[in-house]
C-alpha positions, 0 to 999 in steps of 0.5 A: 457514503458507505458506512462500515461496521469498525470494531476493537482490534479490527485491521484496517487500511486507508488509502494511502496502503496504512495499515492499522489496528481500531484501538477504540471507538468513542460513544459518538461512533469515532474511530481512533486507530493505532498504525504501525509506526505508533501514530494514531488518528481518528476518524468518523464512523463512516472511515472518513478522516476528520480534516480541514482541507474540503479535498482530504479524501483518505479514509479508512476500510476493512483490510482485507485478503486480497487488499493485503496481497495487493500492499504486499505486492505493491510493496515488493516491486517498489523495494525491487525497484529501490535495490535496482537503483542502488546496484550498479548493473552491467548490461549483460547482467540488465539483459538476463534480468529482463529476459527473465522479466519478459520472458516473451520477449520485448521488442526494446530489448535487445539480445546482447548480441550483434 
């Protein structure tokens, strides 16, 4: 496994795109985070989480730049997609978005225009 250096104040990120901030390490090298919503979990020094299900899998890391930009990301499209569901559009109006979406154009998407 890898193990990672956590310190106090340190962001973090599990697997499933939580971010966190490390509240406190105890003497026995667990890692107890605060996330964003308030909640808090520990975890073993190697950012592993303490479960009893054998096929948990999430753990902690380092949040990085680049992992950041990619939550972000994620995030945006996902909010996007969310707002398209609960807007009615018209096809003319579907047609410009897409076009602007692909703008090399798609072969299953057609002009608008017979």
């Amino acid at each position: 496994m890898d193990e990672h250096k956590f310190s106090v104040g340190q962001l973090v990120v599990t697997t499933n795109d939580s971010i966190g901030t490390v509240k406190r390490i105890t003497p026995t090298g667990r890692v107890v985070v605060r996330f964003e919503s308030g909640y808090e979990e520990t975890y073993r020094k190697d950012g592993s989480a303490f479960s009893n299900d054998i096929w948990s899998y999430e753990r902690i890391v380092p949040l990085t730049d680049e992992r950041l930009r990619q939550i972000y990301e994620k995030e945006t499209v996902r909010k996007c997609r969310k707002m398209f569901e609960e807007t009615k559009l018209t096809y003319d109006q579907a047609v410009r978005i897409l076009e602007i979406l692909c703008p090399n154009g798609d072969d299953n998407v057609q002009s608008g225009e017979n």
